[in-house]
Residue, then its C-alpha position, 0 to 999 in steps of 0.5 A: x497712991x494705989x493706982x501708982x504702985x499697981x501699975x509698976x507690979x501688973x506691968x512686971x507680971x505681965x512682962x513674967x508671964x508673957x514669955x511663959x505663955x511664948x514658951x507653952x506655943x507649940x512648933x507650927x509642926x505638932x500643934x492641932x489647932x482647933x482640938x480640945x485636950x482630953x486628956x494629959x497625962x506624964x509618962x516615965x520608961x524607956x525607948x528600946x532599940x535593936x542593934x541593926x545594919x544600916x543601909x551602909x552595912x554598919x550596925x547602929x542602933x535603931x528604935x524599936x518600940x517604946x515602954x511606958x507608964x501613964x501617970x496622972x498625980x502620981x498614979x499609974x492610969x495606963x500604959x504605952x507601948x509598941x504600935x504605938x498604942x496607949x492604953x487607958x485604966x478604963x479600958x480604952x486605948x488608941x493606936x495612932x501614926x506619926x504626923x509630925x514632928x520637932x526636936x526635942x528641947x536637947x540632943x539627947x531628947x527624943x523628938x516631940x511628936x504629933x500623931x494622927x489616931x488609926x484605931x480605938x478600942x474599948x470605951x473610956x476617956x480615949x474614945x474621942x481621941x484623934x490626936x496624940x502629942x508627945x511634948x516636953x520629952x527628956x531623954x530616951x535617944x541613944x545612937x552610935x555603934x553597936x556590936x552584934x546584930x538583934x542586941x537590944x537597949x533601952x534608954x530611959x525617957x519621960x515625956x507628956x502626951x496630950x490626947x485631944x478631940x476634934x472641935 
């Protein structure tokens, strides 16, 4: 009788927790296969953009530098900022380049990025770090006109960044 009824409810988990684990896949274009997390963390603050001329003599708004704060369980544990850089309460930090990337999950979401990292300073939990992740971003887009040259805005955002180690 037991054996009867598990079986409908394990192939009913199974069919929930199937597609969870479908959507946590990364596009083939930030996934770092073969590197360990580090560290994850949230992060909640703004893209900041500049009114500039485009190629095409309009002004529009292009990025300029991102500000944010690292949060573990609530608790500020580093910062992120222009460079891009991030910045470890322990005193570690890592500069890192875009090396790939995928679009947010809707028009109004900064895409997710993979970032190779450049450069370590201090020594702390980042110091094996060699690639970043922004995923599961929300907000920080802003596009469209503008009216004077060198105004600035910001867009609120939050994102994850994963910091992962070779091997």
């Amino acid at each position: 009788m037991f054996i009867k009824l598990a079986a409908p409810c394990l192939l009913s988990l199974a069919a929930l927790i199937g597609p969870a684990s479908a959507a946590e896949t990364l596009p083939d274009a930030i996934a770092a296969p073969g590197e360990t997390v580090v560290l994850s963390v949230h992060a909640e603050g703004a893209q900041v953009y500049e009114c500039k001329a485009g190629t095409d003599g309009k002004l529009a708004w292009a990025f300029r530098e991102p500000i944010a704060t690292l949060l573990s369980e609530g608790k500020t544990i580093g910062r992120h900022y222009a460079g891009p850089n991030w910045e470890h309460a322990d005193g570690s930090a890592v500069a890192a380049k875009a090396a790939g990337n995928a679009p947010g999950a809707t028009a109004a979401d900064i895409a997710w990025l993979k970032l190779e990292v450049t450069a370590h300073r201090g020594s702390g939990v980042l110091t094996p770090v060699t690639t970043v992740q922004r995923i599961n971003t929300h907000g920080g887009k802003l596009e469209g006109s503008c009216g004077k040259a060198g105004e600035l805005k910001s867009a609120p955002y939050s994102a994850e960044y994963v910091f992962l180690r070779k091997g």
